[in-house]
N, C-alpha and C positions, 0 to 999 in steps of 0.2 A: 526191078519191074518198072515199067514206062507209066506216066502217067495215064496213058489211054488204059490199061488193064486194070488201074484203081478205080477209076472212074465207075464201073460196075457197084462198089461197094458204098458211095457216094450217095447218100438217101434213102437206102433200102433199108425197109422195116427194121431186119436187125442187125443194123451199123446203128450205135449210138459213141455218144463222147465216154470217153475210158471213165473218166475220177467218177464223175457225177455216176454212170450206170452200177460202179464197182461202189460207191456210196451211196446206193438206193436200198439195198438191203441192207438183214443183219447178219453175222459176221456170216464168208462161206458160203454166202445163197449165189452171190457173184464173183467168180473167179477167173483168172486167169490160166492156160496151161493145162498140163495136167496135175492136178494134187498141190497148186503154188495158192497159201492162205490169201483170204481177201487182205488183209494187212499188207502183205508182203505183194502181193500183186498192185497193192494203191502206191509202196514205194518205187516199183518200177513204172509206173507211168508216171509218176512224181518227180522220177529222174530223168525221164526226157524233157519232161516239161522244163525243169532245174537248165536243162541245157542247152534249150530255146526253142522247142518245138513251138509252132504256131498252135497245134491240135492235135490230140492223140485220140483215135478214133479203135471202139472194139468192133472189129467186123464179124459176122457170119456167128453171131452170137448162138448157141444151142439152148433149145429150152430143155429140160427134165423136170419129174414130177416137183423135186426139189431144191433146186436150185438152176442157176444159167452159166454156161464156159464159152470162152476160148479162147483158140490157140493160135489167133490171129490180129493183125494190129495195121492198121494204118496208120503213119504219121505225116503231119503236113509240117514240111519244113519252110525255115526262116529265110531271108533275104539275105541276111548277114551271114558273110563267109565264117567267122569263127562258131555262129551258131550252128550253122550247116556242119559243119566240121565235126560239132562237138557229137550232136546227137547221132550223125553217121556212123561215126567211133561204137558209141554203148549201141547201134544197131548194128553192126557188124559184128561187134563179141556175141551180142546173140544169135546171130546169122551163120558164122563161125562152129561154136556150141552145136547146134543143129546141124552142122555137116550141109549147110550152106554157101553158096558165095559171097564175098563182101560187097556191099553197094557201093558204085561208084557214082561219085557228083556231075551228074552230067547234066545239072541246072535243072533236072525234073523237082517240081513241087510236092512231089509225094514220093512215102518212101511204105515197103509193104511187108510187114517181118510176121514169117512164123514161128510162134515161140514153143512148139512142141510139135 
């Protein structure tokens, strides 16, 4: 996806940053996916981050009566060719998984994974 198509999700009410939103409740109120525990959902943004994202952003957040999902992620990538690399890798197996395309590096600043 180009960065002009991210740019939509770039300050809207519910785009917040992945760790801190999925770290504001208690367990499961914030999740990722569909049925992925909040635990397990803080290691996956954990591990982009691990790989050099700049920011992992949860877009298009869903309210319910009881808790917030989803199943979608912006990442801003790094300057650095091996970081770029890396995080493209773990976003392409996801991308993949989903019956997705892989993302290619074409120097865009953002990268846009659905994870369900």
């Amino acid at each position: 996806m180009s960065d002009e198509f991210v740019q939509r999700f770039l300050g809207a009410e519910n785009t917040k940053e992945a760790l801190a939103w999925l770290k504001a409740g208690p367990d499961n109120i914030h999740t990722l996916a569909e049925g992925l525990p909040t635990e397990n959902s803080i290691e996956l943004i954990q591990g982009f981050y691990d790989a050099g994202a700049k920011e992992v952003l949860a877009v298009e957040i869903d309210e319910y009566d009881d808790f917030q999902n989803t199943g979608k992620l912006v990442i801003e990538l790094s300057d650095d060719p091996a970081e770029r690399a890396a995080v493209l890798e773990k976003a392409d197996e996801i991308a993949i998984s989903q019956g997705f395309n892989p993302e290619q590096d074409s120097g865009q600043r953002y990268v846009f994974l659905m994870l369900d």
